[in-house]
Steps between C-alpha positions, in 0.01 A plus 500: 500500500663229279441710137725286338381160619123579331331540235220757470226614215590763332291798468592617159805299298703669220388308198798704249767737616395828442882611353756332375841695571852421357768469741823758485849397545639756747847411384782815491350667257189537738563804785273466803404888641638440888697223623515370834748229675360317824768412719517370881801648689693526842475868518536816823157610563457755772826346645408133483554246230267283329425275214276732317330475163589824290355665138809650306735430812322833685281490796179614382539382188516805175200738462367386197305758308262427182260668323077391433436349138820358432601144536817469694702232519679403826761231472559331848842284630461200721805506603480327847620139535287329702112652456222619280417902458193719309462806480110599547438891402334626811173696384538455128201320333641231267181412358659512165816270552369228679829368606705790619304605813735279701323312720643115508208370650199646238704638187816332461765301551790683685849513309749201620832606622759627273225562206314826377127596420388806282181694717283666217356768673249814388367754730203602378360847421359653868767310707771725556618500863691355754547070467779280627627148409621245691560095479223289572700171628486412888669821693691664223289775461608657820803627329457413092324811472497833339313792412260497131390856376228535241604844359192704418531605128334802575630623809414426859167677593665693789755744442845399737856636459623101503431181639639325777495076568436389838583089506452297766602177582604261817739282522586150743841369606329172376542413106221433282512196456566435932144708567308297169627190677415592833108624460452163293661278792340296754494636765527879370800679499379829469707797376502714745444891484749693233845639608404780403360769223648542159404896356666517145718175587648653786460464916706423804371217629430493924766216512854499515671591229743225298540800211484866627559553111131461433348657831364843297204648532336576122471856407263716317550812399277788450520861398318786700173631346424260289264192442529096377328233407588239809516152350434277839563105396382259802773200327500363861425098600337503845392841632294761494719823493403873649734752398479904617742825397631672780364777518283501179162415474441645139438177324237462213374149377457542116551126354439175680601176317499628153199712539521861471286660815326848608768639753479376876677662763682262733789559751576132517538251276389122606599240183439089453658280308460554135372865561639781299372851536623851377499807707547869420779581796546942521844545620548761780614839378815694658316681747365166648802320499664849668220455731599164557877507531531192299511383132498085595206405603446115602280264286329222826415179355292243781347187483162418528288247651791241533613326816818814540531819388766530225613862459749621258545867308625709220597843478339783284750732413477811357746744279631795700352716229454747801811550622470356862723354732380160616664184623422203290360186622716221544408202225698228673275495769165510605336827728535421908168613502185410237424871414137370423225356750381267213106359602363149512368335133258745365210254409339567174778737392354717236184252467199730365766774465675485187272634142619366144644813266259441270176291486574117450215323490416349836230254514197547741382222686184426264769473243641190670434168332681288777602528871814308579596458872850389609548394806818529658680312771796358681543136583759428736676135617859450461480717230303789327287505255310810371119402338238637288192294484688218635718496175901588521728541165824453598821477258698218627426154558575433895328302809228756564156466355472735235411529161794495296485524111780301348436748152414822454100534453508688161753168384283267658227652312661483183609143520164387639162765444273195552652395839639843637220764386259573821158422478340876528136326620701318770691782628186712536371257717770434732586857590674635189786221483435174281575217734679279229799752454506711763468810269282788478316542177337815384341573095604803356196824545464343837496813801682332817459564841765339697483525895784365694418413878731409781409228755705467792755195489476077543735370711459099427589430887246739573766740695571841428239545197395867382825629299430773348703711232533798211512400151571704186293321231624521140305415169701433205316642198232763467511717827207528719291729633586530864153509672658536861517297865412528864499257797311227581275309252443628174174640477352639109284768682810634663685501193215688323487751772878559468454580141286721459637823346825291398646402172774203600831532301623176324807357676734141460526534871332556782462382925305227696571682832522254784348769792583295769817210576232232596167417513269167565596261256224498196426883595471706212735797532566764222374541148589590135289582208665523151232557190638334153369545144606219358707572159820341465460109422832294637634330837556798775587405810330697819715462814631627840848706373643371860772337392504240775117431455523452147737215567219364738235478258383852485389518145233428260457438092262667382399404087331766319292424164442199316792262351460718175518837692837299682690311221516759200805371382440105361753239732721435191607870493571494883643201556844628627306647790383203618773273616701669764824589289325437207626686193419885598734466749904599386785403670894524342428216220162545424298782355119545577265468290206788621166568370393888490168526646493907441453338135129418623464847516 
């Protein structure tokens, strides 16, 4: 996995640049659309301090909202001393604006401390929904997050008297940079399980308390009789999270990642990493809350499939619009009791279950050009390291042995096409990844099945192999068409038979359930199918959205179309892109100069 050390054949060089862009000064007479500041402070959360990494000082970070078809322009702050940031656009496709999709190993380089870059971003017609952004530099993203909403120019499809957000997070005693340093050591210092929950930026965490200031639980309020669009946001690092309403069990999937879907009634709600969905949420009326005697009702959030069960609530509160008498909950602690009897991991939560609005084009298995297998699996020593096909991308150079680009792909590519573009023929005939770089190439028109399998763990002493675990997989880029999972090995009769009578909805996100803890080492355990029409040429990264496995090598580079497809812009026009703080990059005595790929348009 030494990509940069080699030199490959190309499959299809750039002989011209397509474009040829001028560059913008984004001096003061420029005005970006949103800015943002990243920061890393000592701040009280759920009555502990830590060195945290904030957006806009505020834990989430601001709701950003932003309509399809226009370009926006987002103007982010390094403003920490010591370390790099990004900001990657969770769900967007930035198949337009090759270097604002924010990932520092495929699409750019990330902005140096005390300096600022200008994300051009367009949401595209069809895409409104629910998004989120968050850094994409070593553990940052665990609290340099916030909320993106695609308005829908038109109006949602599904009629709601307002919306609620519903943000979760976690959060360590540890700093970022102490749990980075600690999964890249030898031997391992692993992070441990969260302190606790974060639902809107608030919790109490289980420990003692340095700050009762900050021990709160978050509220939402809610008015009898009446119905919203619940934006759930799974911004969390490490877990899989299983939240329930006490007392309610009148929830309605509509959206899921972006995609609008046919309603599906659930009465819990079980969320990855990465995941968003939307659910239509009927509010009691007055005689049911009479009925009930109450008008707080708690929100449970658990943990799932972790080594402890981390619990932690909110409280859904609703307007005494019917004149009652009831005793509010207290928000400065948490019940004595769990009102809810949450269950274990639902396997294949809404797998085969969930129907697209509105027919989108899902490819049939005679449609598919190319089968793609991934195969997944731990390799444990002194340290971790997370592998697909053998191969790790990691972002940091350290002692372990994995692949670590010292430039972004899309740069690399730029600055070399001869020795950096895969060879397609090669890649075909090792698997799907070209063995020179370590990358996963794939020509535009192609239909993609990709099937990630789980083998059971190596242990190099040959003790205590078999590790198993969830993983929320993320594709940057074009969504895909979730195809489903079960146990075991992967099996395209099974997946066939699961099918039938179902139209999968395109998500950014979706589960490789682990099933069981452990299994024989090598023993294929849990499956994933996504479908992929192939359509947006660039550098997308594909990877586990565990934070923690990311940083072991979790993640692949996948390089759509040729280098023509790739490079639209010629080098000369992007040249500021490609040294890291290069000239795109601001900072208090120089202004960038920026090229505006919506001109391409």
């Amino acid at each position: 996995m030494l990509w940069l050390r080699r030199t490959v054949t190309t499959l299809a060089l750039a002989a011209v640049p397509v474009l040829s862009l001028q560059a913008h000064s984004h001096d003061d007479s420029f005005t970006p659309d949103i800015v943002l500041s990243v920061t890393r402070q000592n701040i009280s959360i759920g009555g502990m301090y830590r060195e945290t990494t904030l957006v806009n000082n505020s834990l989430p970070g601001p709701t950003l909202r932003i309509p399809e078809r226009k370009t926006i322009w987002i103007r982010v702050y390094n403003d920490i001393e010591n370390d790099n940031v990004t900001i990657h656009w969770h769900g967007l496709a930035q198949a337009a604006y090759p270097f604002s999709d924010g990932a520092p190993l495929a699409s750019q380089w990330p902005i140096p401390p005390k300096h600022f870059f200008d994300y051009e971003l367009k949401a595209e017609s069809g895409t409104a929904g629910t998004y989120y952004y968050h850094s994409h530099v070593g553990f940052q993203a665990s609290t340099a997050t916030g909320a993106l909403i695609v308005e829908d120019p038109a109006g949602a499809p599904y009629t709601t008297d307002g919306e609620r957000l519903v943000f979760l997070q976690e959060y360590w005693s540890q700093s970022d940079t102490q749990i980075k340093n600690g999964l890249e050591s030898i031997p391992l210092r692993w992070s441990g399980e969260p302190k606790g929950w974060l639902i809107n930026g608030k919790s109490i965490s289980n420990y003692r308390a340095v700050d009762p200031s900050t021990r709160a639980l978050s509220v939402i309020d809610v008015e009898p009789g009446k119905t919203y669009r619940f934006r759930f946001v799974g911004a969390t690092a490490l877990s899989l999270a299983l939240l329930g309403f006490e007392k309610h069990g009148n929830l309605e999937i509509i959206e899921a990642d972006g995609e609008y879907t046919q309603p599906y009634p659930v009465d819990l709600l079980q969320i990855g990493s990465g995941q968003r969905y939307s659910a239509l949420f009927h509010a009691k009326s007055c005689q049911d809350l009479r009925e009930d005697g109450q008008l707080d009702y708690y929100i449970q959030l658990e943990s799932r499939d972790r080594n402890r069960v981390v619990t932690n609530y909110a409280v859904l509160r609703y307007e005494n619009a019917c004149n009652m008498t009831s005793q509010p909950v207290a928000t400065n602690k948490n019940p004595e009791t769990p009102p809810l009897n949450l269950p274990p991991t639902i396997d294949g939560y809404l797998d085969y279950a969930l129907q697209p609005l509105e027919p989108n084009n899902f490819p049939t298995a005679e449609e598919v050009t190319r089968r793609v297998m991934l195969n997944v699996q731990v390799v444990m020593n002194q340290y971790f390291i997370w592998t697909i096909n053998n191969y790790t991308w990691s972002e940091d150079a350290d002692a372990l042995p994995a692949t670590v680009p010292q430039t972004p792909y899309l740069v690399s590519l730029y600055q070399n096409q001869s020795a950096y573009l895969p060879n397609y023929e090669d890649a075909v005939a090792n698997g799907g990844i070209d063995p020179k770089t370590g990358t996963y190439p794939a020509k535009i028109g192609e239909v993609l099945e990709i099937v990630f399998q789980q083998f059971g763990g190596k242990s190099v002493s040959g003790l205590g192999g078999g590790m198993l675990d969830t993983h929320p997989w993320h594709g940057h880029g074009i969504h895909h068409y979730d195809v489903g999972g079960g146990r075991g090995a992967w099996d395209p009769d099974t997946v066939e038979e699961k099918l039938e009578g179902k139209q999968p909805v395109l998500r950014d996100t979706t589960m490789l359930y682990r099933y069981e803890r452990s299994v024989k080492t090598d023993e294929k355990m849990g499956w994933r199918v996504w479908r992929i029409r192939v359509e947006q040429p660039g550098v997308w990264m594909v990877h586990c959205h565990t934070l923690q496995h990311m940083i072991q090598g979790m993640q692949t580079v996948w390089v759509n179309g040729d280098a023509e497809d790739i490079l639209k812009v010629g080098k000369p026009d992007v040249e500021g892109y490609l040294l890291y703080g290069g000239n795109v990059y601001g900072n208090e005595s120089h202004t960038p100069q920026v090229v505006h790929f919506d001109e391409m348009d």
